[in-house]
N, C-alpha and C positions, 0 to 999 in steps of 0.2 A: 504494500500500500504506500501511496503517494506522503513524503514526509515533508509538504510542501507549508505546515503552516494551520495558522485558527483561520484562515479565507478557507481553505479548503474544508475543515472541519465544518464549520458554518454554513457553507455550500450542501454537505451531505446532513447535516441535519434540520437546516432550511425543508430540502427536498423528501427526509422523511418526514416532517411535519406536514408539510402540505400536503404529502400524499396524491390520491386521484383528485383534490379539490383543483388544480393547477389544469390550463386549456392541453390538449393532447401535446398539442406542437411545443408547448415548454416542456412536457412530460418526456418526451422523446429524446429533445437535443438535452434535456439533464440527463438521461441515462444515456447518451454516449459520454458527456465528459466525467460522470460517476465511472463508466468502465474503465477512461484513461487515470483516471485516477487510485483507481483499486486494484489495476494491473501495473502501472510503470511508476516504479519508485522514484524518477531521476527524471522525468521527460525531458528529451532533445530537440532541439528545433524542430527535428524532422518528422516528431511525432506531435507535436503542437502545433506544424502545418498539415498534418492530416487528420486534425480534430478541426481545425479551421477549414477545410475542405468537406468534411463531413457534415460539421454544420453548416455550412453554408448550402449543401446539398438540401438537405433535408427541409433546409428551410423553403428555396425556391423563390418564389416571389416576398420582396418585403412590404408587398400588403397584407400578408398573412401575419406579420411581425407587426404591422403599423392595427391589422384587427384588434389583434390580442392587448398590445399593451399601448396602444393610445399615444398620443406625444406627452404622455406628462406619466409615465411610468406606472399607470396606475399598478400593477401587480409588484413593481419593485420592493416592498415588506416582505413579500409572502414569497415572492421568486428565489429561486433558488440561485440563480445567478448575480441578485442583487449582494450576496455576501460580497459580492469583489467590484463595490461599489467603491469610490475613494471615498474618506469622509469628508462629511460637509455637500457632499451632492445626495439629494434626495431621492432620484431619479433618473433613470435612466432613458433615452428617446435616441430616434432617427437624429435627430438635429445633437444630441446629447452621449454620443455613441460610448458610453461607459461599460458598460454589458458585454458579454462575449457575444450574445447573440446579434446584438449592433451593431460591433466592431467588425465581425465577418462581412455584412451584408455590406455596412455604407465603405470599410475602408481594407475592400476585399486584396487580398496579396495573394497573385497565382501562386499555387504549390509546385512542386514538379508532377507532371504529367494532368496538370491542370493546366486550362487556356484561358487567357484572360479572354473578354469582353468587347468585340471593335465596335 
């Protein structure tokens, strides 16, 4: 297990707290970065860019991301991903990209054998 830190810990017990209450699409990209985190003790770039390729997969459109949590973070409390929020931000948004799920969509970085976007 990942010995990254109380962000991490806070991240998984965020995520068990919420449980099924959370929209599917958070439910999902939390369990893949819960697996990266329960399998790789040390994560490498190279495995932190294909968590960021995964998420970004999965997500697809960021209206799906803009449904869910609105511009003004409304689930960032309850989100699992809001543990890795900095403090002093409330929330997280498109305009606000704090969040891993943000940060993939709006300030995407091709991976290898990923293609960016013309």
């Amino acid at each position: 297990m990942s010995t990254s830190g109380l962000q991490t810990h806070d991240f998984l017990m965020r995520l068990e707290k919420a449980g099924d209450s959370l929209p599917p699409l958070l439910l999902e990209l939390a369990a893949v970065m819960r697996e990266m985190v329960e399998t790789i003790a040390r994560p490498q770039l190279e495995d932190i860019q294909k968590l960021h390729a995964e998420l970004r997969r999965l997500t697809g459109d960021p209206q799906r991301l803009r449904d869910i949590c609105g511009t003004e973070g409304q689930l960032c409390t309850r989100c699992p991903f809001g543990a890795y929020l900095p403090s002093g931000f409330p929330y997280a948004s498109e305009q606000q990209a704090l969040c891993l799920p943000w940060i993939v969509i709006v300030h995407p970085h091709p991976t290898p054998g990923e293609t960016s976007p013309q």
